[in-house]
LOKOL-457059 format. One record per residue (C-alpha): residue number from 1; residue in one letter; x, y, z. Coordinates in Angstrom, 3 decimals. Last residue first. Example, Ala and Ser with C-alpha at 12.3 -4.5 7.8 and 13.67 -1.06 7.14 Angstrom:
LOKOL-457059
ATOM num residuo       xx       yy       zz
ATOM   2       s   13.670   -1.060    7.140
ATOM   1       a   12.300   -4.500    7.800
END
This chain:
LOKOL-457059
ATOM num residuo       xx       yy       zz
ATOM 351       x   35.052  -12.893   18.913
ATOM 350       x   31.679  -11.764   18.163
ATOM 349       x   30.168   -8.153   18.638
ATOM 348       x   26.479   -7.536   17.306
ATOM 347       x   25.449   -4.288   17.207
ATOM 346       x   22.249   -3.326   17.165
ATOM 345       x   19.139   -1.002   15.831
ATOM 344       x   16.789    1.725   16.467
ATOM 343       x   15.229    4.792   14.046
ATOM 342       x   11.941    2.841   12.945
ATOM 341       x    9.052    4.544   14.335
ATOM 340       x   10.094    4.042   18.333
ATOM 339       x   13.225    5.334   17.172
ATOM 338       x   12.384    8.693   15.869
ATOM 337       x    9.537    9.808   18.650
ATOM 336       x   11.864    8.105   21.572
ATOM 335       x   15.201   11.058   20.410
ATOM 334       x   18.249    9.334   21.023
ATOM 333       x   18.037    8.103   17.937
ATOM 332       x   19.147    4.239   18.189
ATOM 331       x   22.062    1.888   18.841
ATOM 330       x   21.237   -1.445   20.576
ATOM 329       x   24.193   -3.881   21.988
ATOM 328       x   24.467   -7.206   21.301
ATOM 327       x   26.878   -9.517   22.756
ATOM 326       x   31.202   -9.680   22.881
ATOM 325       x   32.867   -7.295   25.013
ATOM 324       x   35.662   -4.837   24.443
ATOM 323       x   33.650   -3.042   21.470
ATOM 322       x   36.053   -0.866   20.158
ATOM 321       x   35.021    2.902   19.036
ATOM 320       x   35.407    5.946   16.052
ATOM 319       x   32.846    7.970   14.980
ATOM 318       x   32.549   10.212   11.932
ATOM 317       x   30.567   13.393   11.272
ATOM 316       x   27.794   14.662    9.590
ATOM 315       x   25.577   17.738    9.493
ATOM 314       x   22.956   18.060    6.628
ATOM 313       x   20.175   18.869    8.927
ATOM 312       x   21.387   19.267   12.661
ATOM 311       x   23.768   16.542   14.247
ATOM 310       x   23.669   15.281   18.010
ATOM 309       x   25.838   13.000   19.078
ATOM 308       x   25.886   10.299   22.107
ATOM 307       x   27.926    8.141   23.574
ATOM 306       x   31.058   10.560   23.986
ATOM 305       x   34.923   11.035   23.653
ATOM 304       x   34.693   14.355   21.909
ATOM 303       x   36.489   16.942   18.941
ATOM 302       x   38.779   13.671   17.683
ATOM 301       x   42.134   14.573   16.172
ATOM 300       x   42.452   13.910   12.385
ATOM 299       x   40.615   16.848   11.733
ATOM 298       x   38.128   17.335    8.686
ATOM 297       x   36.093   14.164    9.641
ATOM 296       x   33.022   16.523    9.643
ATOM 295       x   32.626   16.345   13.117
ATOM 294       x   35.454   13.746   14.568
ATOM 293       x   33.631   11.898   17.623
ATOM 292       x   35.978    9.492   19.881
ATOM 291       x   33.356    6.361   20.821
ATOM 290       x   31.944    5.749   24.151
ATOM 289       x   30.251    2.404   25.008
ATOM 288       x   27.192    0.431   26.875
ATOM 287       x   24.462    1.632   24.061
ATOM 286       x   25.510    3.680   21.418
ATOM 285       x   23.442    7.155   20.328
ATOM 284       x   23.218    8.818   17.348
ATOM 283       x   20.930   11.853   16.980
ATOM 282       x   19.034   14.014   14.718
ATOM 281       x   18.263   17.698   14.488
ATOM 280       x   15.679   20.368   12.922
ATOM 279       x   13.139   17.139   11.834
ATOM 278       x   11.320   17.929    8.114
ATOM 277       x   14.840   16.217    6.579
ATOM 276       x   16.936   14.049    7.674
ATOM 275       x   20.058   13.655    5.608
ATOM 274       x   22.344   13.154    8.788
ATOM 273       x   25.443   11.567    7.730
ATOM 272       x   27.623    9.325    9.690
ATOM 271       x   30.905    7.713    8.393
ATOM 270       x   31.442    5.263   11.351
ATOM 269       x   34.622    3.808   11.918
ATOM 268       x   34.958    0.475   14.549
ATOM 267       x   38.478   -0.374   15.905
ATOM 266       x   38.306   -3.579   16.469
ATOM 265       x   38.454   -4.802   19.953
ATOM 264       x   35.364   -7.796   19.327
ATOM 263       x   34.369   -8.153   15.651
ATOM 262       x   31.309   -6.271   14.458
ATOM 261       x   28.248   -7.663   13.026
ATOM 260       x   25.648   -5.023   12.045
ATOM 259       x   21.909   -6.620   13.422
ATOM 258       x   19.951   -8.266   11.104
ATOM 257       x   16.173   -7.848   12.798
ATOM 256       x   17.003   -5.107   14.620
ATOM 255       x   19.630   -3.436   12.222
ATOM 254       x   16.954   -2.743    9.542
ATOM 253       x   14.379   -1.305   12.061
ATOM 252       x   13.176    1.502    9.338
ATOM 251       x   14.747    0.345    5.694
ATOM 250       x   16.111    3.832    4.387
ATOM 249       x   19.997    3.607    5.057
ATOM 248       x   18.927    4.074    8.841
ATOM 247       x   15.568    5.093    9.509
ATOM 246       x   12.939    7.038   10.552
ATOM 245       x    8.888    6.836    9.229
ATOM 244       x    6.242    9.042    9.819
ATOM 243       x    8.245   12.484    8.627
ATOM 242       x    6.726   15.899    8.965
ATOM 241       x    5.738   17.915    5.701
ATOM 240       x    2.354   16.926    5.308
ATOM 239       x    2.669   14.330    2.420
ATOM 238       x    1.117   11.615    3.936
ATOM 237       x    4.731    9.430    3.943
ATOM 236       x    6.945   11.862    5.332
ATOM 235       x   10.124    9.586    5.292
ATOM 234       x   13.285    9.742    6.871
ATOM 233       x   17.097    9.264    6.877
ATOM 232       x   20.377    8.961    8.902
ATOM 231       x   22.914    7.877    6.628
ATOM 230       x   25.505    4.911    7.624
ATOM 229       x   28.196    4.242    6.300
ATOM 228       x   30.737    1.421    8.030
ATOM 227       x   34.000    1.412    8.111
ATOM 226       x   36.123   -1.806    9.710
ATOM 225       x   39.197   -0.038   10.365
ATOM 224       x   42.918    0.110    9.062
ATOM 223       x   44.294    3.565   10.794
ATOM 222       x   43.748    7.132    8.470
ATOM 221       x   44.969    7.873    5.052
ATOM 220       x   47.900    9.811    4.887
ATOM 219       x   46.596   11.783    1.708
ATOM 218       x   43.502   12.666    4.171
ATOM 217       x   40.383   10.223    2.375
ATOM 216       x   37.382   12.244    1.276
ATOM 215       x   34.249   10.742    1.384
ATOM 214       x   30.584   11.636   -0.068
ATOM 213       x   27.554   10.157    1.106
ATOM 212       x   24.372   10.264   -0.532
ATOM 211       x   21.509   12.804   -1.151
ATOM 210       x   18.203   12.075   -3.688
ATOM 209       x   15.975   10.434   -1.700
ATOM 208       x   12.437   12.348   -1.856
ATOM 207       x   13.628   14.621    1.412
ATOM 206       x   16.457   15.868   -0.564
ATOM 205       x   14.033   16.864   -3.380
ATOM 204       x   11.015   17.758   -1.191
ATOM 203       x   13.529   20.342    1.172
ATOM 202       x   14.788   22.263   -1.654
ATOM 201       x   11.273   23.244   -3.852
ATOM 200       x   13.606   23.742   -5.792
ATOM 199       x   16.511   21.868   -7.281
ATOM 198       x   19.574   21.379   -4.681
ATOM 197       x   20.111   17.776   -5.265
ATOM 196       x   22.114   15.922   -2.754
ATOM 195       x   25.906   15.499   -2.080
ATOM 194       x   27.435   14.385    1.233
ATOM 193       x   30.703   15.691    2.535
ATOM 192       x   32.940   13.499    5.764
ATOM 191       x   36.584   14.502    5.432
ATOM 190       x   39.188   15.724    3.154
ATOM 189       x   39.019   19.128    1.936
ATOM 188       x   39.280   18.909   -0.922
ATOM 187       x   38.838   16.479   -3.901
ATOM 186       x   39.318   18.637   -7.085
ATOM 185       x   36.235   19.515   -9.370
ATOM 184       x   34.708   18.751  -12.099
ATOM 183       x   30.744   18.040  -12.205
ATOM 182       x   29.573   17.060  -15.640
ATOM 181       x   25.892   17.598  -17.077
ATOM 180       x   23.041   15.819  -18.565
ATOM 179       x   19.584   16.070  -20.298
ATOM 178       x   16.395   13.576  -20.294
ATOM 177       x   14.591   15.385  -17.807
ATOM 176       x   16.179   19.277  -17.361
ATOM 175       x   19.385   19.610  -15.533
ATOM 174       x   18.620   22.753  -13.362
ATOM 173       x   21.883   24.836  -13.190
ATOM 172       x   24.634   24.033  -15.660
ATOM 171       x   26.495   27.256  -13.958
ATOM 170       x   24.295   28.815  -11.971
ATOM 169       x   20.763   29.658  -12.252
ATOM 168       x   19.599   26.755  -10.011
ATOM 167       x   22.409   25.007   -8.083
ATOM 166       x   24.777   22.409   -8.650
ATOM 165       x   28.351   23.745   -7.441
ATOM 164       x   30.543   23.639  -10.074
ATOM 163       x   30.173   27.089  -11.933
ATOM 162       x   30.554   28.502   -8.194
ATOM 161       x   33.844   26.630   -8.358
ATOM 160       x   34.536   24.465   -6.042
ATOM 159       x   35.310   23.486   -1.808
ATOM 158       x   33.370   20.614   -0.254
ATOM 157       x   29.301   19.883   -0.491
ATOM 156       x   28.420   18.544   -3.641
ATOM 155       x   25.601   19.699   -5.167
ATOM 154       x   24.076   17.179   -7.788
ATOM 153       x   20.953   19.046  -10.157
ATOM 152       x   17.526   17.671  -10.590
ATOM 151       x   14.658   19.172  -12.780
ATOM 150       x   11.779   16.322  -12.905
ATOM 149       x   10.223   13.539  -14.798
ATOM 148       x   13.226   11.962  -13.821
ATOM 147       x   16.679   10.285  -16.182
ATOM 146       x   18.871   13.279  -15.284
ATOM 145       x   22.427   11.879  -15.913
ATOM 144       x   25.093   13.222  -13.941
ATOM 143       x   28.631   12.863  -15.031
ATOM 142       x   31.368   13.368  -11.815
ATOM 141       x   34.582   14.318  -12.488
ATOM 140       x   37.214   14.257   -9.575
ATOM 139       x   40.722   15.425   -9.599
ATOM 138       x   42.583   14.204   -6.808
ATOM 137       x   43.719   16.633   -3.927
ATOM 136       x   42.487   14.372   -0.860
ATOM 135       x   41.345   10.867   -1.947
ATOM 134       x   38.405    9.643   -3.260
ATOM 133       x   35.088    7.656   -2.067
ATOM 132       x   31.497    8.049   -3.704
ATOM 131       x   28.768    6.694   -1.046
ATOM 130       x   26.077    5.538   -3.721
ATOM 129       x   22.680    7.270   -3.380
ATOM 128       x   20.747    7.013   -0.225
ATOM 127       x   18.631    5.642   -1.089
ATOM 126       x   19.007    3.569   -4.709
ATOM 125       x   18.621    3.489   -8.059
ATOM 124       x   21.635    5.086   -9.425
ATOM 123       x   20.682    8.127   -7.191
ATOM 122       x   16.955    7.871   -6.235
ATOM 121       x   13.611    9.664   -6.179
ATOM 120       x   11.088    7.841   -4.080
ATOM 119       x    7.449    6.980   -4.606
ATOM 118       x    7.476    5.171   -0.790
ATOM 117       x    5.820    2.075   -0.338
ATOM 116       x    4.853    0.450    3.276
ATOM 115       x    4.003   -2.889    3.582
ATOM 114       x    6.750   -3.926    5.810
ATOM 113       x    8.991   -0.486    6.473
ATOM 112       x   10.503    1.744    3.708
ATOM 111       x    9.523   -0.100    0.577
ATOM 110       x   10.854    1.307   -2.300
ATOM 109       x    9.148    2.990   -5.465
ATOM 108       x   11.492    4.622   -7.945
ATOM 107       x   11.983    7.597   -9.922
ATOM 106       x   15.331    8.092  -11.061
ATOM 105       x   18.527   10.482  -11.278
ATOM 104       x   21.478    8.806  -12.584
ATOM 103       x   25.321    9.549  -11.257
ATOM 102       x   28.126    8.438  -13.479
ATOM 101       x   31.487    8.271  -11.791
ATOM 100       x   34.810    9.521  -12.665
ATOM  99       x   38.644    9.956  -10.802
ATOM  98       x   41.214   11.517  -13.045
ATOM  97       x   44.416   10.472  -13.936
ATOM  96       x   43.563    9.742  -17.374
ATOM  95       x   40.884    7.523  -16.703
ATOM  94       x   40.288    6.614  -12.634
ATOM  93       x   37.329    4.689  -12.107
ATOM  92       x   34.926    5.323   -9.386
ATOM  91       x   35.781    4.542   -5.212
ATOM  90       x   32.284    3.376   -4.611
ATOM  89       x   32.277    2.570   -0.983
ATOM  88       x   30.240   -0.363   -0.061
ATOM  87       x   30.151   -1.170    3.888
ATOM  86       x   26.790   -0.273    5.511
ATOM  85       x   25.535   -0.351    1.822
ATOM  84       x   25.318   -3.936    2.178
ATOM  83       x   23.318   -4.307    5.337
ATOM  82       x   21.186   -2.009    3.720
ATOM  81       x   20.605   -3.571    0.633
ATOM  80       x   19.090   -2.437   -2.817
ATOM  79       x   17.242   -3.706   -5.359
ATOM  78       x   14.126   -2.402   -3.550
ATOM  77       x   12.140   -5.579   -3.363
ATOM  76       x   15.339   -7.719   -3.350
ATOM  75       x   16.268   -6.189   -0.158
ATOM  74       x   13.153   -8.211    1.390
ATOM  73       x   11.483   -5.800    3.847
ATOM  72       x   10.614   -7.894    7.124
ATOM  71       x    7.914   -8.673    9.112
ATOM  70       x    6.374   -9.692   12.240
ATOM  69       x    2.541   -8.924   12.250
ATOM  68       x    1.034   -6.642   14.998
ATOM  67       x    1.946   -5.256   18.073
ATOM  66       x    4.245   -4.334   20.648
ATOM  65       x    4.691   -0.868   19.300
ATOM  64       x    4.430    0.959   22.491
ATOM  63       x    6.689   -1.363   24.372
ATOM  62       x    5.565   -3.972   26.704
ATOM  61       x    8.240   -5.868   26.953
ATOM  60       x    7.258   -9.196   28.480
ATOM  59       x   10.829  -10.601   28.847
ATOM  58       x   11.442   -7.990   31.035
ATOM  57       x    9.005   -5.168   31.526
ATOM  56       x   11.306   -2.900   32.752
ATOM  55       x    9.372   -0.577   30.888
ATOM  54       x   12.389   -0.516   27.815
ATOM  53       x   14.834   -2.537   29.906
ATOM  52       x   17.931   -1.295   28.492
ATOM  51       x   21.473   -3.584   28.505
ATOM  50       x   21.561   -4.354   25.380
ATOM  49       x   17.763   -4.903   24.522
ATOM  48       x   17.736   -7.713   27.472
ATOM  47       x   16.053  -11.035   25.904
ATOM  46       x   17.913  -10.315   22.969
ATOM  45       x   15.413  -12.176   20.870
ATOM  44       x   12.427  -11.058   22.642
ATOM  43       x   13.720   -7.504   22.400
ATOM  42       x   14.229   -7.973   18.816
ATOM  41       x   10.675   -8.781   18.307
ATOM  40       x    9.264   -6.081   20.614
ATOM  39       x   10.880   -3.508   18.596
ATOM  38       x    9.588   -5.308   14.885
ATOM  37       x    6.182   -5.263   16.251
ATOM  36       x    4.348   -2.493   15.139
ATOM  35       x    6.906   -1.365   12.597
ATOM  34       x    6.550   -4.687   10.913
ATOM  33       x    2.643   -4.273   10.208
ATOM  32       x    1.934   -1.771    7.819
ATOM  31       x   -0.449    0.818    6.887
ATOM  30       x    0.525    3.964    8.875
ATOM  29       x   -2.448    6.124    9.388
ATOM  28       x   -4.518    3.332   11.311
ATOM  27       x   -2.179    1.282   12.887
ATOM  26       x   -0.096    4.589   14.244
ATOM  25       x   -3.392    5.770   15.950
ATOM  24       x   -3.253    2.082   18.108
ATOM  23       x    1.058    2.988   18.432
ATOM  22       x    0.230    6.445   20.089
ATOM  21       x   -2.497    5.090   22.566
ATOM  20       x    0.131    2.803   23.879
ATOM  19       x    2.499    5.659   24.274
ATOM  18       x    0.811    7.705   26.188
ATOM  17       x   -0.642   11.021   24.241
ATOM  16       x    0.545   14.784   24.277
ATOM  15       x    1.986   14.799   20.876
ATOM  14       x    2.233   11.388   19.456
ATOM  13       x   -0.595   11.711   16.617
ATOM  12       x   -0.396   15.088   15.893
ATOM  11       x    3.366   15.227   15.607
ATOM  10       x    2.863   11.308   14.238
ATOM   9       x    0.844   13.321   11.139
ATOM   8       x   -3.507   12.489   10.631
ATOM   7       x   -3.279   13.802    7.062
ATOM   6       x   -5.377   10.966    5.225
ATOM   5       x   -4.049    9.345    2.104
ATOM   4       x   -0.771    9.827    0.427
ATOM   3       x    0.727    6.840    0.819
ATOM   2       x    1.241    3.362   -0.552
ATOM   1       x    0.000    0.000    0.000
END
């Protein structure tokens, strides 16, 4: 089932009401059942939601969306997979000493929770787009393909020409449907970027799907890690400008039903990206750990040694932690409203 009818919005529908209450209105404007009970599923499974008792409830768990139908989103309904995207980095070719891709703009339908479709816009076919990897001071050309019903454009965020910089009445500006442009541009600075379209009306085209993550290795590279992406995301599925469904890389609950497996005392990188839009800030916090917190990854020193982070649209940053004990430990929004509706997931560390 898709969306788009009815405009009763979680604000409405969570402000100023218990919990319970909240997930019986969520049954009847949201249309699915994994969200309902994916929560309480993983809790089961844990049998202690690394090491938080929701209602200290127990095995019981009586958490607000306790309910419903177990389910999952099969990756091959969307073509894309979010355990996978956790660690592919799309480093390009290089031709001539410079590093290309080809970016296509797309409409697409995914499935953001069990049951629930989403008429997305996508990068190469998937959200978030592909997370394009280079290294400080390299020449980068990037050929963007507008294959929508719509205007796009790819602004990268980093240090260009105006000529380069994707925006309306500048440059290539607006890349009509059908047409297509080239992005040139050296890699710098390094760090943590994203790129998203910058058409107008601003906040539906990023909000649609079309953003991805954009890294830029430090010529000295930093210390052998097992990366992992991941882009903080949302969906306003009525149309009414506030988002009913949270996620990591798009699929709400992902990591509670396949949680990320981590080895124990690696060192752990996180790109993070917020791409939220609708929602002023976002969060990450880790259960039973700290991690060193690099904003922007534009400093090879960290900024914090924290568990949680807060970033505001478009902010990013990268984490850095070791797991020192083996078991599963939940990460989530540390704001309730996000990861009650699909914002929550774990880590799984094995020797």
């Amino acid at each position: 089932m898709k969306f788009g009818q009815g405009k009763l919005s979680r604000r409405r529908l969570l402000g100023g009401v218990a919990g319970v209450s909240a997930a019986l209105g969520l049954h009847e404007v949201v249309p699915h059942q994994g969200l309902h009970h994916a929560v309480g599923t993983a809790f089961a499974q844990d049998g202690h939601g690394g090491g938080h008792d929701v209602h200290g409830g127990g095995a019981a768990m009586q958490h607000p969306l306790h309910a419903g139908t177990v389910g999952m989103v099969d990756p091959r309904t969307n073509g894309f997979d979010p355990q996978a995207m956790l660690r592919d980095f799309d480093e390009g070719t290089v031709v001539n000493g410079v590093r290309e891709w080809e970016l296509v703009a797309e409409e697409k339908t995914i499935e953001v929770a069990p049951g629930v479709k989403y008429d997305a816009w996508a990068y190469n076919g998937r959200v978030p787009g592909p997370t394009l990897r280079a290294r400080e001071g390299e020449r980068l050309r990037i050929r963007f393909v507008n294959g929508a019903q719509h205007p796009h454009t790819i602004h990268f965020h980093g240090i260009h020409t105006s000529r380069m910089d994707g925006i309306p009445g500048i440059g290539a500006g607006d890349i009509a449907p059908g047409e297509s442009t080239t992005y040139e541009f050296h890699a710098t600075p390094f760090g943590l970027h994203l790129y998203h379209c910058h058409s107008m009306p601003l906040a539906e085209h990023i909000a649609k799907g079309l953003y991805g993550a954009f890294i830029i290795d430090p010529k000295r590279g930093r210390p052998e890690a097992d990366e992992l992406v991941m882009v903080m995301n949302g969906f306003d599925t009525n149309f009414d400008r506030a988002n009913e469904v949270y996620a990591v890389n798009t699929v709400a609950f992902e990591y509670l039903h396949r949680p990320v497996v981590v080895r124990r005392d690696q060192l752990v990188r996180i790109y993070l990206v917020n791409a939220l839009e609708f929602d002023l800030l976002n969060s990450f916090h880790i259960h039973a750990n700290f991690f060193d917190y690099y904003p922007t990854g534009t400093r090879l020193e960290p900024r914090d040694f924290t568990d949680t982070v807060i970033q505001g649209q478009g902010e990013r940053g990268i984490l850095e932690l070791r797991f020192p004990y083996t078991g599963k430990y939940m990460f989530h929004a540390h704001v309730s409203e996000f990861a009650e509706l699909g914002w929550m997931g774990f880590f799984e560390v094995t020797d």
